[in-house]
C-alpha positions as CSV (number, residue, x, y, z in Angstrom):
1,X,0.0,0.0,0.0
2,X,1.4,3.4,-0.9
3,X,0.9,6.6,1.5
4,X,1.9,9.8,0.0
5,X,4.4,11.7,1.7
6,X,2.0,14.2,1.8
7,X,-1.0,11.9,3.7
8,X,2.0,11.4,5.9
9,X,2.9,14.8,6.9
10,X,-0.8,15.4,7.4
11,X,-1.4,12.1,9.7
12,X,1.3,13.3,12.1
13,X,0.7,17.1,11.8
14,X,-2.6,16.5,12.8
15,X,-1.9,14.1,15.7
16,X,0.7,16.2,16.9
17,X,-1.5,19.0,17.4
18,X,-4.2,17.2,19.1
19,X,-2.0,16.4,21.8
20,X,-0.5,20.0,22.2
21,X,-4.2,21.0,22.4
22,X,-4.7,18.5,25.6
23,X,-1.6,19.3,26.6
24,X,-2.6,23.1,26.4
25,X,-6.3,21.9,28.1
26,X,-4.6,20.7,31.1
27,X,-2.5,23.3,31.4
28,X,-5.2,25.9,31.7
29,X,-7.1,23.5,34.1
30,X,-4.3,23.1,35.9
31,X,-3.6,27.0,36.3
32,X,-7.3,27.8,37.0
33,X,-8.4,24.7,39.4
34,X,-11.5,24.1,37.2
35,X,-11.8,21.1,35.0
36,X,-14.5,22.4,33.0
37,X,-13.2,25.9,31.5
38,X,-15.9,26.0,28.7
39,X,-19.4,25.2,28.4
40,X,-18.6,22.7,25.5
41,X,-16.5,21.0,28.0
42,X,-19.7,20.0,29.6
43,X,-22.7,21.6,28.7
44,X,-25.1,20.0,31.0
45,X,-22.6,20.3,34.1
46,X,-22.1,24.2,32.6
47,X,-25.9,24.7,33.4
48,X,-26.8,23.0,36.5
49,X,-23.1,25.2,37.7
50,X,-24.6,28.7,36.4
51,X,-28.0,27.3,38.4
52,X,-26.0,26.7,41.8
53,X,-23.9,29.8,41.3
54,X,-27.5,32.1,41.2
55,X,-28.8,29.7,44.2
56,X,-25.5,30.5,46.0
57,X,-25.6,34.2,45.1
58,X,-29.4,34.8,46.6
59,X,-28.2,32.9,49.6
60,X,-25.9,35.3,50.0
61,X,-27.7,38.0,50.0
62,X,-30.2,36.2,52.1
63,X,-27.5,36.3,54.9
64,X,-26.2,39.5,54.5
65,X,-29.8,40.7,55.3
66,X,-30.7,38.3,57.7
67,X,-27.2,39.7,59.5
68,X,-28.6,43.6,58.7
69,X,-31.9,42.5,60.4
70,X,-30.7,40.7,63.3
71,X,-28.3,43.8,63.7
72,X,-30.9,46.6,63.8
73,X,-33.6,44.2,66.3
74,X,-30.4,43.3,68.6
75,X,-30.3,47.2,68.8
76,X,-34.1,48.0,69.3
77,X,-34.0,45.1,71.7
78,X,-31.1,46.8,73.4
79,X,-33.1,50.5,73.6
80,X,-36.3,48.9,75.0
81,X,-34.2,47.3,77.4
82,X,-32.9,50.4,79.0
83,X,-36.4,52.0,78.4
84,X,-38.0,48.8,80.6
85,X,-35.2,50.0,82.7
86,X,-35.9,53.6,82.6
87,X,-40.3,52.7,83.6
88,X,-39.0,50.0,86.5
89,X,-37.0,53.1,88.1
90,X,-39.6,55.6,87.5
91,X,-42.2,53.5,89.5
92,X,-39.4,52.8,92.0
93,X,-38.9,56.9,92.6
94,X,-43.4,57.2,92.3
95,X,-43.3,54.3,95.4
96,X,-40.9,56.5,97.3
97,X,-42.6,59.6,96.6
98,X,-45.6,58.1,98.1
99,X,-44.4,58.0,101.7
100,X,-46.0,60.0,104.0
101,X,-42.5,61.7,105.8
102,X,-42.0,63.1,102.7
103,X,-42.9,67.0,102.7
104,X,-43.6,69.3,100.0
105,X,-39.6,70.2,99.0
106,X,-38.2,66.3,99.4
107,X,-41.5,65.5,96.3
108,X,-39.8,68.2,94.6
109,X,-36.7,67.1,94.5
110,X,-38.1,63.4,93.4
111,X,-39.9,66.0,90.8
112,X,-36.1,67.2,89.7
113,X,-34.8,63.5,89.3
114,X,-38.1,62.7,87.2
115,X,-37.9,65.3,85.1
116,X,-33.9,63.7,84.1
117,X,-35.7,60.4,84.0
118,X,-37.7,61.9,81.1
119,X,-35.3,63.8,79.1
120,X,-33.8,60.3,79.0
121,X,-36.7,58.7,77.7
122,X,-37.0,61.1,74.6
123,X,-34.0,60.0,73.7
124,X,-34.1,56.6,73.7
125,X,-37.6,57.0,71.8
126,X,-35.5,59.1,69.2
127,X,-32.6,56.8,69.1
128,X,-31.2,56.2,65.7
129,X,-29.0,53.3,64.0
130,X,-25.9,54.9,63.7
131,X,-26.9,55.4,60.1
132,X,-29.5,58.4,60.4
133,X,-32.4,56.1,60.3
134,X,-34.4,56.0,63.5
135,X,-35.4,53.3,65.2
136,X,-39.3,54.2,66.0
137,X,-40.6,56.0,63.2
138,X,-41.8,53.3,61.0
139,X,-41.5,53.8,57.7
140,X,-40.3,57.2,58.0
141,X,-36.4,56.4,58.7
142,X,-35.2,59.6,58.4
143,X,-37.8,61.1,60.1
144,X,-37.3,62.3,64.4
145,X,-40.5,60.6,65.4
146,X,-40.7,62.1,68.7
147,X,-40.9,66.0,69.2
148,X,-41.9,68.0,72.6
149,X,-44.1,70.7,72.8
150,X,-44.1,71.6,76.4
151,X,-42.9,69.3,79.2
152,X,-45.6,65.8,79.0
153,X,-46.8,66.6,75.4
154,X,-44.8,64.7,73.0
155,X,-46.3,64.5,69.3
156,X,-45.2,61.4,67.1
157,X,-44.1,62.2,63.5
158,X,-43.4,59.1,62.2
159,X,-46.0,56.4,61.0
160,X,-47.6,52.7,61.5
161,X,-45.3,50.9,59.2
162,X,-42.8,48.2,59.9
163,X,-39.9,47.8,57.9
164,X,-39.5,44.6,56.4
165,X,-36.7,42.3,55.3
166,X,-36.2,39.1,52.9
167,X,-34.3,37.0,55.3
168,X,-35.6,34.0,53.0
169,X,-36.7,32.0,50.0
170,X,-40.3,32.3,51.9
171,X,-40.0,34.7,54.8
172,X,-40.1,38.4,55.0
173,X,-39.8,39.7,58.6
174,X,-40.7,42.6,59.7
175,X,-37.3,44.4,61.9
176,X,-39.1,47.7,62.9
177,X,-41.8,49.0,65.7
178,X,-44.0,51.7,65.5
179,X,-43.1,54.3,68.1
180,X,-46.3,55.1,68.5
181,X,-47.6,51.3,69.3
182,X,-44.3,51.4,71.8
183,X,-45.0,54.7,73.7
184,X,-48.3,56.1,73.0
185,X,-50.9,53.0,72.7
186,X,-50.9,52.4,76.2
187,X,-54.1,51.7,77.8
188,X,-55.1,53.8,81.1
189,X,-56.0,52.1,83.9
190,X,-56.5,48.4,84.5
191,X,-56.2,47.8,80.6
192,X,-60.4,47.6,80.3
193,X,-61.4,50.3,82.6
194,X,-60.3,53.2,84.2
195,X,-60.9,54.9,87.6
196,X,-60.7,58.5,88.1
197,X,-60.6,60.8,91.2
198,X,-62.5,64.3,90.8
199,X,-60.6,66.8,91.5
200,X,-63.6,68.8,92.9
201,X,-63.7,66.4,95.9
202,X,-63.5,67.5,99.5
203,X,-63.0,64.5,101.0
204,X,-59.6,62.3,101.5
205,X,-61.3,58.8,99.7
206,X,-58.7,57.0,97.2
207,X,-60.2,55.1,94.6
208,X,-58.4,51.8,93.5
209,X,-57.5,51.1,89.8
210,X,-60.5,48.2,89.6
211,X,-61.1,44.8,88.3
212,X,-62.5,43.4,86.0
213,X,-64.7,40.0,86.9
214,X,-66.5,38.9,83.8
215,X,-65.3,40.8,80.5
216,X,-68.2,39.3,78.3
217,X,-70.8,41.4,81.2
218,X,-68.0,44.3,80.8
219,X,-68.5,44.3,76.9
220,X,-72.2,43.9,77.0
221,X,-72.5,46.9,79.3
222,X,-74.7,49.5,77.7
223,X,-72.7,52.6,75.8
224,X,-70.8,54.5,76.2
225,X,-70.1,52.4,79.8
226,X,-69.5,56.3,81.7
227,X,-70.4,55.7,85.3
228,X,-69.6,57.5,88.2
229,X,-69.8,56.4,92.0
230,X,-71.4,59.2,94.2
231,X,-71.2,59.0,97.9
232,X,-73.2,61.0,100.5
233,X,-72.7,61.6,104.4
234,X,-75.2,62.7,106.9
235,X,-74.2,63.1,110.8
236,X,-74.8,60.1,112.8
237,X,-76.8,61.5,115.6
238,X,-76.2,58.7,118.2
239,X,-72.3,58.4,117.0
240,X,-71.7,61.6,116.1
241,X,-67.9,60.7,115.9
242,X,-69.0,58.0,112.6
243,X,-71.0,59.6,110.3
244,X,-73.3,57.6,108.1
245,X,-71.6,57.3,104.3
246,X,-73.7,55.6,101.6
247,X,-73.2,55.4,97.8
248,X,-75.1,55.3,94.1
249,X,-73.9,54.4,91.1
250,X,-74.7,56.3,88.1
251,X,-74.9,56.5,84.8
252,X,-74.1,59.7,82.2
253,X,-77.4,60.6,81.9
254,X,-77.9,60.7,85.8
255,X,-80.0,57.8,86.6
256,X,-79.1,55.3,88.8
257,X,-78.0,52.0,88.2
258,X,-79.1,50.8,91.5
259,X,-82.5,52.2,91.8
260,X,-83.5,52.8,88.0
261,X,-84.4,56.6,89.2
262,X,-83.0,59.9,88.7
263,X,-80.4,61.1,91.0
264,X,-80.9,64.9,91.0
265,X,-81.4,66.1,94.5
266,X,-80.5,63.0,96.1
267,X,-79.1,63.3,99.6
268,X,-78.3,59.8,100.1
269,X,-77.8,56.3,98.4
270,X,-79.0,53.1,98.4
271,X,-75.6,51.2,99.5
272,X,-73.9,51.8,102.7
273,X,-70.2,52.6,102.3
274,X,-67.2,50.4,103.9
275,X,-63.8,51.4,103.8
276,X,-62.0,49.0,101.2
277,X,-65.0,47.4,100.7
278,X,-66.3,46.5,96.8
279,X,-68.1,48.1,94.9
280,X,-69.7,45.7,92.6
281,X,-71.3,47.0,89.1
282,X,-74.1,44.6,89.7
283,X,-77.1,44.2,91.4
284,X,-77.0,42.7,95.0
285,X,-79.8,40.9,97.5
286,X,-79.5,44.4,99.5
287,X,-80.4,46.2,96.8
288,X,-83.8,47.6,96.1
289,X,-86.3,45.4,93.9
290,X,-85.4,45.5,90.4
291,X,-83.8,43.5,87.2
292,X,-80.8,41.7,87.6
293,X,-77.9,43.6,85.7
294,X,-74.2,42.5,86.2
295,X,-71.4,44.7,83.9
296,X,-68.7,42.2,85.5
297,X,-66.4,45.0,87.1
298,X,-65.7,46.0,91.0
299,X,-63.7,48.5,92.5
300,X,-63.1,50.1,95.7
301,X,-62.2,53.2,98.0
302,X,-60.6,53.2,101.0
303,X,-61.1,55.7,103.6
304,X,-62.9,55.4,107.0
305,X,-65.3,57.2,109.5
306,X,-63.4,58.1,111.6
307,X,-64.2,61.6,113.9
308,X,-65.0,64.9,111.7
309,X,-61.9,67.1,110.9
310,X,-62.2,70.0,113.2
311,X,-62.4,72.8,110.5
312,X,-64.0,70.8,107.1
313,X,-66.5,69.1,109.4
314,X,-65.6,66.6,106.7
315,X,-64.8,63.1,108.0
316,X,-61.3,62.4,107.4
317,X,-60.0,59.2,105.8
318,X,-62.9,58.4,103.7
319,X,-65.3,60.2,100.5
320,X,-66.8,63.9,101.6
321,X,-70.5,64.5,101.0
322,X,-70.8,64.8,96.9
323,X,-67.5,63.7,96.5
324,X,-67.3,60.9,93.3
325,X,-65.0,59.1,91.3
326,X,-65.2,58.4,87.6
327,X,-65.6,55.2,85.5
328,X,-65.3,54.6,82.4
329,X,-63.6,52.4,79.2
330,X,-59.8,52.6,79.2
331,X,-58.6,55.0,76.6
332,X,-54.8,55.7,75.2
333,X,-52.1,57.2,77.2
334,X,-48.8,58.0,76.3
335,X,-45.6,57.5,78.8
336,X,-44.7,60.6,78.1
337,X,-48.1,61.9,79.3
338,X,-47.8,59.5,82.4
339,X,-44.5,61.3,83.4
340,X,-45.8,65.0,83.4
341,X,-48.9,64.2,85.4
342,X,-46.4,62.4,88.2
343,X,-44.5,65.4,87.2
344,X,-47.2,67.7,88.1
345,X,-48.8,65.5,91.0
346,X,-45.0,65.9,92.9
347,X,-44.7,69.4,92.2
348,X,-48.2,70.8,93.2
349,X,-48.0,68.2,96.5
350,X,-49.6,70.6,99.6
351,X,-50.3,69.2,103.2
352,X,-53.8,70.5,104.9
353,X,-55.7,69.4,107.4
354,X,-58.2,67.9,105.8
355,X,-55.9,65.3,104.0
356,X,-57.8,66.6,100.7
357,X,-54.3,67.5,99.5
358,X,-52.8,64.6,100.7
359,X,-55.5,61.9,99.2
360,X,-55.6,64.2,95.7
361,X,-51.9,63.3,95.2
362,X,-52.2,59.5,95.9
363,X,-54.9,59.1,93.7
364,X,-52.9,61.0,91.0
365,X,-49.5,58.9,92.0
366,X,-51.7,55.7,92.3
367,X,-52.9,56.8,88.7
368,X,-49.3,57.4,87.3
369,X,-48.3,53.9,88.9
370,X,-51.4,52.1,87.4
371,X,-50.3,53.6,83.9
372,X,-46.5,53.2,84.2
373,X,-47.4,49.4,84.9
374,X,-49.5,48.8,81.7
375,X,-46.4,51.1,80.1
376,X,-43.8,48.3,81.3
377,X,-46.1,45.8,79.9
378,X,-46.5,47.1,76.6
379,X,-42.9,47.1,76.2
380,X,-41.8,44.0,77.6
381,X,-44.5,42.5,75.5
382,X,-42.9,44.5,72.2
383,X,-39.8,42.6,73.5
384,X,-41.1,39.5,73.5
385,X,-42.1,40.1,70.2
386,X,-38.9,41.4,68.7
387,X,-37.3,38.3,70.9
388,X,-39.7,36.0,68.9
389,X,-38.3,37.7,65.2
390,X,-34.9,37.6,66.5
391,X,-34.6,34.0,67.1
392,X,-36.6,33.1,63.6
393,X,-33.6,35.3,62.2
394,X,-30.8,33.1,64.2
395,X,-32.4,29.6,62.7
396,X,-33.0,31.1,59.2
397,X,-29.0,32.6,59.7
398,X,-28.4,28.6,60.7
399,X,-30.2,27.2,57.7
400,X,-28.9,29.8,55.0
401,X,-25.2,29.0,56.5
402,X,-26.0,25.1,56.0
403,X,-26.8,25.9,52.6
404,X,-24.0,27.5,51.7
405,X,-21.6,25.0,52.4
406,X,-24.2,22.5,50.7
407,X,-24.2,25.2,47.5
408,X,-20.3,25.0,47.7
409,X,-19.7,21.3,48.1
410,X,-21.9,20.7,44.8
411,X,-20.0,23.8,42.8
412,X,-17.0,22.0,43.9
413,X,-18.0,19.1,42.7
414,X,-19.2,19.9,39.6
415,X,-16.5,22.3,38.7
416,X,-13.4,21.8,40.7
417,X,-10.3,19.6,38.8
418,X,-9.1,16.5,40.8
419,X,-5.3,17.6,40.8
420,X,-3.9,14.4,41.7
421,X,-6.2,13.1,38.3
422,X,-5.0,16.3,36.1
423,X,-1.3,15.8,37.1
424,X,-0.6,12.1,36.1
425,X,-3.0,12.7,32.8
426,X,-1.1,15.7,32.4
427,X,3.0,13.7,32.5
428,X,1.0,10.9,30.6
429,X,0.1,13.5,27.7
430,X,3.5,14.8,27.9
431,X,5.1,11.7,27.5
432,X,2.9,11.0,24.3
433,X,3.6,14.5,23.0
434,X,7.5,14.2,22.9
435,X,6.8,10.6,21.5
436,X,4.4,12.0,18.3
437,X,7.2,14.8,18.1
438,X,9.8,12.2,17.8
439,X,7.9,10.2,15.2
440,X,6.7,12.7,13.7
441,X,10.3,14.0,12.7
442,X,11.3,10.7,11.8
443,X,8.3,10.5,9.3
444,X,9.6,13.8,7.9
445,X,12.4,12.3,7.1
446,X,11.4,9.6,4.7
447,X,12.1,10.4,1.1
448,X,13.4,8.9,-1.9
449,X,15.6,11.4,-3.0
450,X,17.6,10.1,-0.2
451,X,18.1,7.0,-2.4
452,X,19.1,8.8,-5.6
């Protein structure tokens, strides 16, 4: 058989360079740690690795802003902390205001440490990220949410919203508080109802904040639920020194609840008073004939009849003739609100001899102390809530960090070179290259006009 010299040169040419191109492969895998350097390499490996590479990528950024979120809660977390803080000492300086020994100047001077107590306050409401964007104000994050008008009146500038983060595949959580659910959505009183001393009174009776017994009776109560408990004394003529204190309990529109009748002109009621002793909104065997009615609440006043104040004529330690106390359904208070009435209860403090003065400002410190309570709850229950989203962040931090080494190992897999493999197939391809070079110079060679 006869092979043109020509057919030769070709054979070997092309052989030869087959080998310098898998020499030249390895080479480049060798120098970049990949084995597949082109899609045509492996064009269904190439896919399922751009696939993995996007997974890997959203991951990513699924942990960076699961790391943002967890950053800007552990901070809020932090701020209501020293703001729970900030409430527990503020109730601790009301309880020691509240002691008797304590004169006009000394609840004064509890007035001056308040009044630091609340400056702190507005600025842990106002705190900020370190960024610029505020921690309370919603969506607004560059907005001051909280401004003062006049010492107790606060206005909020921010809004409702929550800011919210993709922290998953399937989760968006939600990283911010209202200031205004935090600060101002507090309810007054016992959280359903709230109690209130009249101002107008001449007596020295201090009206407790109230239970509630049955809340389905409390809801069913007739609008707008806007009572008032009215008390009447008249002089005991064979005790002179206890006077005889009954009560009513009225409605808005000034009929009673006990009786069904108008109160106007009344000069005494159809309950007898006891010191401490409940009040029940409901209708009792002592009452006078009538429909059953329950609205499920009770409260009481302490005081006592004990001997007539000298000067007043007023029994000291218990309600004065017309005196009454308010209640009605438990509205919104803001802490900041809460510390300018305590602010002003301290400050306006004066002793008499009635103990009017003296019963006024426990009624308005047991007030403040009611309110900084459901205050301390509101926030400790934000807490728990924030403590809730900040663990869901941990395990979603937990699961994104699992799959990224799972997203790595299968990259790896997929597109990292076996050195050990590359190596020996690399000497091996060597060794055949410098034979084919070899041969292929010998077959160059061959001629006949080396035989003429």
């Amino acid at each position: 058989m006869r092979i043109a010299t020509t057919t030769l040169f070709n054979i070997g040419s092309s052989n030869l360079q087959g080998h310098i191109a898998d020499q030249a492969k390895l080479q480049s895998q060798l120098s970049s740690g990949r084995k597949i350097l082109t899609p045509a390499d492996d064009p269904i490996a190439s896919a399922r690795i751009l696939d993995i590479a996007q997974a890997k990528s959203i991951n990513e950024q699924y942990a960076t802003n699961s790391s943002a979120a967890d950053s800007f809660m552990r901070l809020s977390e932090s701020t209501m902390h020293q703001v729970t803080g900030l409430i527990q000492n503020v109730q601790e300086l009301a309880v020691s205001a509240g002691n008797p020994a304590l004169g006009p100047e000394e609840k004064r001077m509890k007035e001056a440490e308040l009044k630091g107590r609340y400056q702190e306050l507005l600025a842990l409401a106002n705190t900020t990220d370190g960024q610029g964007n505020y921690l309370f104000s919603g969506f607004k994050g560059d907005t001051k949410p909280f401004t003062e008008s006049s010492f107790g009146n606060v206005g909020y500038f921010g809004d409702d919203g929550q800011r919210i983060v993709q922290i998953s595949d399937g989760r968006q959580i939600p990283i911010s508080e209202s200031g205004a659910d935090v600060f101002q959505r507090i309810k007054n009183g016992n959280g359903t109802f709230v109690t209130a001393y009249n101002s107008a009174n001449v007596g020295s009776g201090i009206v407790s904040p109230g239970e509630v017994t049955d809340p389905q009776k409390w809801a069913a109560a007739p609008a707008p639920r806007d009572f008032s408990v009215q008390f009447y004394w008249q002089p005991n003529a064979t005790k002179p020194e206890a006077p005889i204190i009954t009560y009513d309990l009225i409605d808005s529109s000034g009929v009673s609840l006990i009786s069904g009748a108008a109160t106007a002109g009344n000069t005494s009621g159809p309950r007898t008073f006891s010191s401490g002793g409940d009040i029940e909104f409901k209708r009792l065997p002592s009452d006078p004939a009538g429909a059953a009615w329950d609205y499920g609440i009770k409260m009481n006043v302490s005081g006592s009849p004990i001997p007539l104040d000298p000067t007043t004529k007023i029994p000291t330690g218990a309600p004065g003739a017309a005196d009454n106390f308010s209640v009605k359904p438990s509205t919104n208070v803001d802490l900041f609100t809460t510390l300018g009435k305590l602010s002003t209860a301290l400050n306006s403090y004066q002793i008499d001899g009635s103990g009017k003065g003296q019963a006024s400002f426990q009624n308005q410190l047991n007030t403040a102390l009611s309110d900084l309570s459901n205050a301390l709850s509101n926030v400790v229950t934000t807490q728990a809530y924030l403590g809730a989203r900040m663990n869901e962040t941990d395990s979603v931090k937990d699961t994104t960090e699992d799959l990224k080494l799972q997203y790595a190992k299968t990259l790896s897999g997929l597109q990292d070179l076996d050195y050990a493999a590359a190596i020996s197939d690399f000497a091996q391809n060597q060794m055949v290259l410098d034979a084919a070079r070899k041969s292929f110079a010998q077959v160059q060679d061959l001629s006949l006009f080396k035989y003429i």
